[in-house]
Rosetta silent file (secondary structure, phi, psi, omega in degrees, C-alpha in Angstrom):
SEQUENCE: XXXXXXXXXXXXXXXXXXXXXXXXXXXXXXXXXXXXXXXXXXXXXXXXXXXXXXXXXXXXXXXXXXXXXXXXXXXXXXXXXXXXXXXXXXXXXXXXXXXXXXXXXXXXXXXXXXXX
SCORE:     score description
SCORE:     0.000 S_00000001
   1 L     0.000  135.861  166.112   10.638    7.314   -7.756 S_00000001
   2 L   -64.453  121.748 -174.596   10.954    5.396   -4.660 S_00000001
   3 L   -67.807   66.221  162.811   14.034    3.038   -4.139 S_00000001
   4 L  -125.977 -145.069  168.985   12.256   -0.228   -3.348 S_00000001
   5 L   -94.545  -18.651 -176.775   11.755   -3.585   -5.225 S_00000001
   6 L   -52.565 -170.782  160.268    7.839   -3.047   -5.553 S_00000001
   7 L   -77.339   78.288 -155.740    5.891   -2.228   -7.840 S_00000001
   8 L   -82.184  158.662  178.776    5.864    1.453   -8.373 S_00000001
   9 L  -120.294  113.220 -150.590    2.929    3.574   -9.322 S_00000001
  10 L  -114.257   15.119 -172.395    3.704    7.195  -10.541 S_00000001
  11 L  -140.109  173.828  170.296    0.579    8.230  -12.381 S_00000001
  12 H   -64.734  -68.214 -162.316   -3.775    8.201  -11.313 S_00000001
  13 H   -69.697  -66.157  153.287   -4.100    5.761  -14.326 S_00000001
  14 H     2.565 -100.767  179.306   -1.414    3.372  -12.927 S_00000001
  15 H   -12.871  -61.050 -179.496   -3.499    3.586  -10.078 S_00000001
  16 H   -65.740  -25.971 -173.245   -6.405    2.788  -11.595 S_00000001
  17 H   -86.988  -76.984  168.993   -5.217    0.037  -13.870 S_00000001
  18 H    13.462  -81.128  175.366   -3.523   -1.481  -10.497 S_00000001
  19 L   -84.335    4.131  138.425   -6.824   -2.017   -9.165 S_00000001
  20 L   -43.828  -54.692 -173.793   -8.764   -3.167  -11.901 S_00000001
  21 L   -92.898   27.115  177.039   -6.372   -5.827  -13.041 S_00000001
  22 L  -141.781  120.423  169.354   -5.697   -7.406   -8.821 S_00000001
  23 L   -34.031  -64.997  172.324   -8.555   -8.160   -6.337 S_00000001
  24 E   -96.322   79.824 -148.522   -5.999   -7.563   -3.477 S_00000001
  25 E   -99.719  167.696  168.093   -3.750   -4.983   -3.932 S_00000001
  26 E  -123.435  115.006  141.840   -1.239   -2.945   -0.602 S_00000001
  27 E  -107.593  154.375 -144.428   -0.147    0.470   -1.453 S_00000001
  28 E  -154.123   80.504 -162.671    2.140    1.779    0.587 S_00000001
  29 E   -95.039   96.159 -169.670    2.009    5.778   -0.361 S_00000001
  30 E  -151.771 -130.269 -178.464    4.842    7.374    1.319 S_00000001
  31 L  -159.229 -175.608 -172.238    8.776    8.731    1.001 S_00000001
  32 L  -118.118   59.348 -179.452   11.887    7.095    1.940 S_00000001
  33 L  -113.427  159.599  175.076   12.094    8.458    5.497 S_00000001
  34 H   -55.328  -48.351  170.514   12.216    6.325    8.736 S_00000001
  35 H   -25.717  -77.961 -154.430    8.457    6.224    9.121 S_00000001
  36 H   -68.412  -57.082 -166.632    8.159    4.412    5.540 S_00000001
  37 H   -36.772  -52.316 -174.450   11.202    2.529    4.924 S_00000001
  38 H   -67.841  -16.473 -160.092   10.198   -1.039    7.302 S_00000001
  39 H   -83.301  -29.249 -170.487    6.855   -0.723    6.245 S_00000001
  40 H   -82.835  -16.955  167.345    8.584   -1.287    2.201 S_00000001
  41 H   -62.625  -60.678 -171.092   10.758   -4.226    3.963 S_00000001
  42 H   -47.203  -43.841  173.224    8.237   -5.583    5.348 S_00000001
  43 H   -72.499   -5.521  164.305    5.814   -5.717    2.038 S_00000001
  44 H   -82.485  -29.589  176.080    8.919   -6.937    0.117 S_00000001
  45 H   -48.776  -35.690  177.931    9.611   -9.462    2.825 S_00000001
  46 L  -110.715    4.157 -176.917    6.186  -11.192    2.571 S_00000001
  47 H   -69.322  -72.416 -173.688    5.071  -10.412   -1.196 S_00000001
  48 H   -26.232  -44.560 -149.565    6.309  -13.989   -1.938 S_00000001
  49 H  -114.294   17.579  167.151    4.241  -15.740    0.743 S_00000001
  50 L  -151.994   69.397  171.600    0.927  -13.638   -0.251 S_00000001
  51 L   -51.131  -59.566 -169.790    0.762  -14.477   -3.989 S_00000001
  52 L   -67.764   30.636 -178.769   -2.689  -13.157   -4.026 S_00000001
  53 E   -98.939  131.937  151.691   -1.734   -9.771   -2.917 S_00000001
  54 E   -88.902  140.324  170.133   -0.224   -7.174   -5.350 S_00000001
  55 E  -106.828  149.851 -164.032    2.047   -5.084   -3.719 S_00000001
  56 E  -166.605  160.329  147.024    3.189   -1.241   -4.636 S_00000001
  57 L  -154.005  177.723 -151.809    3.899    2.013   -3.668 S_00000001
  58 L  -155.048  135.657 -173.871    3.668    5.305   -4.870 S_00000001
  59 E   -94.425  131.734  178.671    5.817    8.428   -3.741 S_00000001
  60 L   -44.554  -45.709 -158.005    3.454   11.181   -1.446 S_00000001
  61 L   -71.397   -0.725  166.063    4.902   14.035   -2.995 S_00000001
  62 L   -46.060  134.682  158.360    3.266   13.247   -6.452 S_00000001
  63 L   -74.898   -7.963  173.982    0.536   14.798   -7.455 S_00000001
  64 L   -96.224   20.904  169.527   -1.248   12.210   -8.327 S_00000001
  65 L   -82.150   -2.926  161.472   -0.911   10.322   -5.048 S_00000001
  66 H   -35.678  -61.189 -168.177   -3.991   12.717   -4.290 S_00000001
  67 H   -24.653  -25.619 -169.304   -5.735    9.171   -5.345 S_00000001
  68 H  -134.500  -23.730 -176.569   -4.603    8.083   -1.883 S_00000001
  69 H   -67.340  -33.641 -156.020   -3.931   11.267   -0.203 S_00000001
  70 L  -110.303   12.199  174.497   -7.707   12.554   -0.606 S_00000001
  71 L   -48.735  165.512  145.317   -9.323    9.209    0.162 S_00000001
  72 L   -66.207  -31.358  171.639  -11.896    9.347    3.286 S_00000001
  73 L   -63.240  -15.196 -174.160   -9.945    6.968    5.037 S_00000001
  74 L  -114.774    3.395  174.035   -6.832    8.803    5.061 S_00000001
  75 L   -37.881  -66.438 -173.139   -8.347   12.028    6.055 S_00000001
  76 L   -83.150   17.058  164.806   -7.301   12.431    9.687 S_00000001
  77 L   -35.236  170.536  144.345   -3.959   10.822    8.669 S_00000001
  78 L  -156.545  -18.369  166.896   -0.927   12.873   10.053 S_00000001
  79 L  -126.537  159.736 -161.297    1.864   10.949    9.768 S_00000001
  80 L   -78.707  157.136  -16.358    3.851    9.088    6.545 S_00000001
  81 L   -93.645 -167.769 -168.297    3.222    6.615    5.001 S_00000001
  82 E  -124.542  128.481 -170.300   -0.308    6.430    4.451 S_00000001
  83 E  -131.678  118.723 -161.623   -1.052    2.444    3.393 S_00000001
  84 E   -99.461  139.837  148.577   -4.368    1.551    1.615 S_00000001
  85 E  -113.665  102.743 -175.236   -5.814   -2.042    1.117 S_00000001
  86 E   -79.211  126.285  160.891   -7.668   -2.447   -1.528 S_00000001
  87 E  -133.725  144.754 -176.912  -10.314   -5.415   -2.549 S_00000001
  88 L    39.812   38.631 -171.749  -12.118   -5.511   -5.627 S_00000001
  89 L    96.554  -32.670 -139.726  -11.275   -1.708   -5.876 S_00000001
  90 E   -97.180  152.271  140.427  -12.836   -0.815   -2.840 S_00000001
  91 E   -16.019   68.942 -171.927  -11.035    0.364    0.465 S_00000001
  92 E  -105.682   -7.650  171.555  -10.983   -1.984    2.934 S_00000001
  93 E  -155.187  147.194 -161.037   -8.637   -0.902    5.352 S_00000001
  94 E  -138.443  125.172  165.883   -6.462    2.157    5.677 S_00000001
  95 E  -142.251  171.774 -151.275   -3.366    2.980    8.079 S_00000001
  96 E  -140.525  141.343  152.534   -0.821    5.724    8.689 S_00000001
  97 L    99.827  157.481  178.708    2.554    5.897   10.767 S_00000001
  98 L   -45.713  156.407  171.252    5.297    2.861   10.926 S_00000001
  99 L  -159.509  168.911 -153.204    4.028   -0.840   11.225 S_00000001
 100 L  -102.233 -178.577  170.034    5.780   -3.846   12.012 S_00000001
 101 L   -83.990 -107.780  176.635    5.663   -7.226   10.150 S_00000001
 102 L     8.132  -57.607 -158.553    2.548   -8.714   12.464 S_00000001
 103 H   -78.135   -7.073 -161.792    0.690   -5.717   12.017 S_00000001
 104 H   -67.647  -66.952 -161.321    1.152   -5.565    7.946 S_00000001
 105 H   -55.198  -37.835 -170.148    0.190   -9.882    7.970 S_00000001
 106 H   -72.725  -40.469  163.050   -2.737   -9.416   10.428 S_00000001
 107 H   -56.536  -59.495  174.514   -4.502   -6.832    8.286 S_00000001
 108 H   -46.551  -39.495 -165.768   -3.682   -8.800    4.982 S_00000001
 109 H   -62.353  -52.491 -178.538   -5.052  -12.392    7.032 S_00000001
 110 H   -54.830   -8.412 -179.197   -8.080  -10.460    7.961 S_00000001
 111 H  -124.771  -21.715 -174.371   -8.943   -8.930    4.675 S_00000001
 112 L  -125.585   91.601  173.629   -7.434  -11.156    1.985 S_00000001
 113 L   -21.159   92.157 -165.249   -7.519  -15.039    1.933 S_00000001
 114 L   -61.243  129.677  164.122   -3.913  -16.106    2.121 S_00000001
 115 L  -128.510  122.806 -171.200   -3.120  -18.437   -1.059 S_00000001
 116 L   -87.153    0.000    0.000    0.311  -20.322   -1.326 S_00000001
């Protein structure tokens, strides 16, 4: 299991259950390497200020992180972690390699309606 404060998801059904019961969910499918680690500050930093988000991650080397591994979006992926957005189930944005706080919040403004 990954050492953060999220929400972790170790199984497919997890997964699945995730997105059924949140509109807007972040996974943040990775390891606890340099890559990954700011991208889990950053989603713990702002999960407060984006109630309508859920936030989570799920450790790569699982097998059932195929769920995120074997997406189309994450095909040509090559570096960790690999971070899905989800609305209403579906994909809406997918990205790979370290990100910053700005880059997290501008994909969440642009895809998810910020509600305080």
């Amino acid at each position: 299991m990954l050492h953060t404060n999220l929400t972790h998801v170790l199984t497919e059904q997890e997964h699945k259950q995730l997105l059924q019961e949140n509109e807007n969910v972040m996974i943040c499918c990775g390891r606890m390497g340099p890559m990954c680690i700011p991208v889990y500050e950053v989603m713990e930093e702002i999960e407060n200020e984006y109630k309508n988000v859920k936030f989570a991650d799920m450790e790569f080397d699982s097998p059932d992180a195929k769920v995120i591994r074997n997406l189309p979006e994450c095909r040509s992926f090559q570096g960790l972690p690999f971070v899905v957005y989800y609305k209403n189930g579906q994909v809406v944005k997918a990205t790979s390699s370290i990100q910053n706080k700005e880059q997290v919040t501008t994909i969440l403004d642009a895809n998810f309606v910020k509600q305080n």
